[in-house]
Backbone as a printed PyTorch tensor [residue, N CA C, xyz], in Angstrom:
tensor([[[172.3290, 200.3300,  92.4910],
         [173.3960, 200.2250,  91.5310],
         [173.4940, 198.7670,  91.0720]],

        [[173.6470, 198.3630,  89.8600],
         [173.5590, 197.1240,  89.3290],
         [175.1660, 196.4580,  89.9710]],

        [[174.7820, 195.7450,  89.4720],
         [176.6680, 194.9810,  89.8990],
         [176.5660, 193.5760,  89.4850]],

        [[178.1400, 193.5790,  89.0510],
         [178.1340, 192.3050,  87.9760],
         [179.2860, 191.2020,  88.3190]],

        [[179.0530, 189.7140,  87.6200],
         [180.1520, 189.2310,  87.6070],
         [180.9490, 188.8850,  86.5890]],

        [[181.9160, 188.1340,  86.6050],
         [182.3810, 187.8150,  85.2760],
         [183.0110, 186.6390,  85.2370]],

        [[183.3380, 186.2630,  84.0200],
         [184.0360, 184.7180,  83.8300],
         [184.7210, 184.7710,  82.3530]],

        [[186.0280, 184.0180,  82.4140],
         [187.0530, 184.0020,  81.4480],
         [186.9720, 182.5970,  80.3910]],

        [[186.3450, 181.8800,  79.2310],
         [186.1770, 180.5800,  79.1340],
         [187.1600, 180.8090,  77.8740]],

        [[188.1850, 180.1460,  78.0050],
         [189.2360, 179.4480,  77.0470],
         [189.1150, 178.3950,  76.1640]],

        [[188.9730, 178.7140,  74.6790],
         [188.6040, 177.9890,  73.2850],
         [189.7230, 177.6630,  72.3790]],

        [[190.4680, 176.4190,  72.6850],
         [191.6200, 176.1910,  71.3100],
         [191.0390, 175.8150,  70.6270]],

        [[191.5980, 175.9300,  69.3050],
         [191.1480, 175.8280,  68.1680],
         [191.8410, 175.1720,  67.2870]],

        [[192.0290, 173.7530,  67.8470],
         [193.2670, 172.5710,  67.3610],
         [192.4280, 170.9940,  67.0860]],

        [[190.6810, 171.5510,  66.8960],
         [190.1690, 170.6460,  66.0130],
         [189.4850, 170.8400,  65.3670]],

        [[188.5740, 170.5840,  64.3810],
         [188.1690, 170.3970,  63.0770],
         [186.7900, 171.1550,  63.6990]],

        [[186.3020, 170.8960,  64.7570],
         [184.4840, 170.9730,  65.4300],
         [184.6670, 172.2540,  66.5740]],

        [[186.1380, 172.8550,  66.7150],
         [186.1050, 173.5890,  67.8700],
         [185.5810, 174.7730,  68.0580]],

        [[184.5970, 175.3430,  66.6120],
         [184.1760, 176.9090,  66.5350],
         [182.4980, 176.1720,  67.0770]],

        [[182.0720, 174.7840,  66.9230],
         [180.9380, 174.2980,  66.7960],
         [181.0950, 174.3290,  68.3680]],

        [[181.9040, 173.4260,  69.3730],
         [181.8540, 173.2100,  70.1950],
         [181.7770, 174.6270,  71.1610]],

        [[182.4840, 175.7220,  70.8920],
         [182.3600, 176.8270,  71.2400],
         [181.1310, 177.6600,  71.3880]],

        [[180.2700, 177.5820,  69.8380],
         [178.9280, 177.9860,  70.1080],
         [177.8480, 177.0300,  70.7970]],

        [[178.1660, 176.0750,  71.2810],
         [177.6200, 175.3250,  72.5220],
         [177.8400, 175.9830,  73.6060]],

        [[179.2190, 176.0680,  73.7790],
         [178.9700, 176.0950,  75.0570],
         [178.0810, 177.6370,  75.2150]],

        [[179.0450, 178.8660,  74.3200],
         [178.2620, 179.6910,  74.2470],
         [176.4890, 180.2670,  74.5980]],

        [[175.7830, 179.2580,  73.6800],
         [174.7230, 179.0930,  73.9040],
         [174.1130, 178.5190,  75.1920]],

        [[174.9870, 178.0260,  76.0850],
         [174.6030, 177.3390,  77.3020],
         [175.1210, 178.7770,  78.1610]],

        [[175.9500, 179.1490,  78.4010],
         [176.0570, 180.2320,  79.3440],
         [174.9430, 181.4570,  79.2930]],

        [[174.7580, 181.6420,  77.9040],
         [173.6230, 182.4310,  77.2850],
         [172.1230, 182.3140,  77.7250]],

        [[172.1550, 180.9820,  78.5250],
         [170.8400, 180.6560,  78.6780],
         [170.6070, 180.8740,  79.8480]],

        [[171.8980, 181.1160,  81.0690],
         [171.9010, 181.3490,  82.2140],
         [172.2980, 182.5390,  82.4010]],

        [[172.0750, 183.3530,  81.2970],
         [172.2590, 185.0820,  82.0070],
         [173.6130, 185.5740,  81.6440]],

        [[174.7200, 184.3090,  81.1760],
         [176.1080, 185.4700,  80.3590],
         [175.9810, 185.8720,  79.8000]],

        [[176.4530, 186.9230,  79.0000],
         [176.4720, 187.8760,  78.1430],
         [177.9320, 187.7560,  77.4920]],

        [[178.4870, 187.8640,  76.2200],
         [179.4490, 188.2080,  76.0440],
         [179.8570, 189.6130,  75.8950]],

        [[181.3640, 189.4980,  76.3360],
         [181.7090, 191.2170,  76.2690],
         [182.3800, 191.6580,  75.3000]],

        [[184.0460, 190.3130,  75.2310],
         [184.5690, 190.8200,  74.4370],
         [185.2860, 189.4650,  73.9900]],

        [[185.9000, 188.8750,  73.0210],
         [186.6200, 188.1040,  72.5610],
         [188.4270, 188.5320,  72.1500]],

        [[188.9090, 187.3210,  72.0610],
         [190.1600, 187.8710,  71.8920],
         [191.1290, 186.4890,  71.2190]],

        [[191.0640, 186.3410,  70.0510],
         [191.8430, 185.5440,  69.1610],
         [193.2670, 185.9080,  68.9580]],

        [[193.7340, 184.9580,  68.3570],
         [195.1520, 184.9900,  68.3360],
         [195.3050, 183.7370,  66.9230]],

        [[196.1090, 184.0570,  65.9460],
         [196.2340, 183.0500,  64.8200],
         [197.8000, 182.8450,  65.3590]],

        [[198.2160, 183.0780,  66.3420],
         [199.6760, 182.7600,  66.5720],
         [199.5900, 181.0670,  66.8270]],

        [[200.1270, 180.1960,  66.1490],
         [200.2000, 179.0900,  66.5640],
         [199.0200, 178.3900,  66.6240]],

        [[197.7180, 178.9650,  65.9680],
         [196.4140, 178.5240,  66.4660],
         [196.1400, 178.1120,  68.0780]],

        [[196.3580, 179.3610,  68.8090],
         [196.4180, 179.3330,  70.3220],
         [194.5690, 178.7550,  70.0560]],

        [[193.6010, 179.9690,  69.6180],
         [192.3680, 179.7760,  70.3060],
         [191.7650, 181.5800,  70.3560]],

        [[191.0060, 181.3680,  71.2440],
         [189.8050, 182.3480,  71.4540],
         [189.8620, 182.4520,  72.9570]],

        [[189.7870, 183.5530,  73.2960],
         [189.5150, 183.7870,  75.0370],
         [187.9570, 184.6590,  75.2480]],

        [[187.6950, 184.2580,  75.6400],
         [186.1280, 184.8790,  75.8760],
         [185.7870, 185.8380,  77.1390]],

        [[185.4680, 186.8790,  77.2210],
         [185.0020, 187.4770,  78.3250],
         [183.5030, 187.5400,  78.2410]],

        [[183.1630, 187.4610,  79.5180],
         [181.5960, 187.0410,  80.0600],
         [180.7970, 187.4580,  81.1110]],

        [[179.7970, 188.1340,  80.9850],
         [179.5280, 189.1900,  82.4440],
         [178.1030, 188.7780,  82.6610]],

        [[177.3570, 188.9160,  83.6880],
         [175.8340, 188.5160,  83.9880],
         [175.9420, 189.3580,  85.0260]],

        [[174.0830, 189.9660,  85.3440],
         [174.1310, 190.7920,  86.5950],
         [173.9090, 189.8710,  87.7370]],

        [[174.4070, 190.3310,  88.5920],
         [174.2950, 189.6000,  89.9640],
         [173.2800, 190.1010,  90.5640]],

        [[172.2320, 189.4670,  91.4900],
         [170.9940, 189.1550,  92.1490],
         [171.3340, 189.8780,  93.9330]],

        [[172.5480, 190.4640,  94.1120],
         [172.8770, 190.9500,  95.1750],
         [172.8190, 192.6420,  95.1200]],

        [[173.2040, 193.0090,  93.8030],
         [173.4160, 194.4800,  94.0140],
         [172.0320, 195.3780,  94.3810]],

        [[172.2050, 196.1940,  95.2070],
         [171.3360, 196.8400,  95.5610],
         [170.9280, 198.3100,  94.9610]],

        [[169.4160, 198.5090,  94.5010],
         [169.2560, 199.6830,  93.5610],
         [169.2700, 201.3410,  94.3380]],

        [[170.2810, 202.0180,  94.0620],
         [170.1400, 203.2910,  94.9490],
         [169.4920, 204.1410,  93.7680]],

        [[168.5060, 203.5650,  93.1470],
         [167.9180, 204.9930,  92.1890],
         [168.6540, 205.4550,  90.9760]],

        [[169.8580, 205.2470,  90.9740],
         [170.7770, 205.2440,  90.1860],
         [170.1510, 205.3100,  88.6300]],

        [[169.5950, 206.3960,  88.0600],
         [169.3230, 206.3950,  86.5330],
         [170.0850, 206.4240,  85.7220]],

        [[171.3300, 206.5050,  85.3870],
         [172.1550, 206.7060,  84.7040],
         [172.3770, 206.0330,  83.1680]]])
């Protein structure tokens, strides 16, 4: 069975470069196996962007599982 982890990375968006700086980092987690899942903006106040982020983990063990 596969099995995964995850990680939450928090993006305000209260400068001029912060969608640029975002697809950095983006691209750096990307290179180590995150995946994005789901995003979640908000124009309230220009909070930002919340990012969800999953990669498989190197522990789970395969029971055959085709699914």
């Amino acid at each position: 069975m596969k099995t995964f982890e995850y990680e939450i990375l928090s993006f305000p968006m209260d400068r001029k470069n912060s969608l640029i700086e975002m697809q950095a980092a983006l691209d750096t987690k990307g290179q180590i196996g995150w995946e994005v899942v789901s995003i979640s903006s908000s124009e309230f106040a220009n909070i930002g962007h919340t990012v969800f982020l999953k990669r498989e983990t190197s522990d789970g063990a395969d029971f055959g599982d085709n699914r």
